[in-house]
C-alpha positions as CSV (number, residue, x, y, z in Angstrom):
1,X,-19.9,-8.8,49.3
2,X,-21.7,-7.0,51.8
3,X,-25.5,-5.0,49.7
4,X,-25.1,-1.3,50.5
5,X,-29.2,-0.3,50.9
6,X,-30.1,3.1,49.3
7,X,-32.0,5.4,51.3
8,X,-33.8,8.1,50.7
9,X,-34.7,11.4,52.2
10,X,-32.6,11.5,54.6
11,X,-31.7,15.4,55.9
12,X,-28.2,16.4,55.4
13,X,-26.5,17.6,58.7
14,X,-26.2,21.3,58.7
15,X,-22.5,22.5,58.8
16,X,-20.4,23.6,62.1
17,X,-18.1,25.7,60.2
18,X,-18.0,29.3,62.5
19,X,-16.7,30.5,59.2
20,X,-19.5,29.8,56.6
21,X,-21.7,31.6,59.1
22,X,-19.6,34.8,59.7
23,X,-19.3,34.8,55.8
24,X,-23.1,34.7,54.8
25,X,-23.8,37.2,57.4
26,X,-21.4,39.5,55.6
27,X,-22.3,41.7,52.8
28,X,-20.0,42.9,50.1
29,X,-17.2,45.3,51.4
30,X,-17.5,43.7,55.2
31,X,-14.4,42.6,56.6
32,X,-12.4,41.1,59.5
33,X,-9.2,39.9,60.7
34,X,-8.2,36.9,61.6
35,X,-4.7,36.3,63.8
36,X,-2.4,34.1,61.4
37,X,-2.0,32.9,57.8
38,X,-3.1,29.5,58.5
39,X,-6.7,31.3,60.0
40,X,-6.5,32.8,56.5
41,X,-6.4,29.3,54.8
42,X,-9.2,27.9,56.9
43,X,-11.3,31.1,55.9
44,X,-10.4,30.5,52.2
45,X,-11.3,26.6,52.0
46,X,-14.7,28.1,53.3
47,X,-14.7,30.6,50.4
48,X,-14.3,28.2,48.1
49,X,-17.1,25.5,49.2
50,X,-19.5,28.2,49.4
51,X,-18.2,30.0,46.0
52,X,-17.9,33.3,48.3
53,X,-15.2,35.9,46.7
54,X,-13.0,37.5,49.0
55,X,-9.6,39.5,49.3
56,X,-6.8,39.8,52.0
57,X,-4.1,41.7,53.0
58,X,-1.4,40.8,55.1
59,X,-1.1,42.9,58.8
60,X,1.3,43.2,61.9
61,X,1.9,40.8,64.1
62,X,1.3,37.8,61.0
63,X,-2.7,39.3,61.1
64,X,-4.8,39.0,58.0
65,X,-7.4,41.2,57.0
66,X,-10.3,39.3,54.8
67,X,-12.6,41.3,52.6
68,X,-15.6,40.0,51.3
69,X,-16.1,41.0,47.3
């Protein structure tokens, strides 16, 4: 079996996500719209990870409208 060395202090990589960004720059009652449902999902996964609370409503054209609470 191969030893697995332990190391130590090692930075974690910064995330890429464009949507944890746009999220902490928003304060409560900020919103935007994003062009499908699946967008939506992407946003929400985000939400999640980050324990951000949001709403959304659905728009024309399959748009989504994302609140932040």
């Amino acid at each position: 079996m191969t030893e697995i060395k332990i190391e130590k202090g090692v930075p974690i990589p910064k995330s890429n996500s464009k949507w944890q960004d746009i999220l902490l720059k928003m304060k409560a009652g900020d919103s935007f719209v994003v062009p499908n449902i699946n967008t939506a999902g992407s946003v929400r996964a985000c939400c999640k990870r980050l324990g951000v609370k949001i709403t959304m409503h659905g728009l024309t054209k399959g748009q989504v409208r994302i609140w932040k609470k």
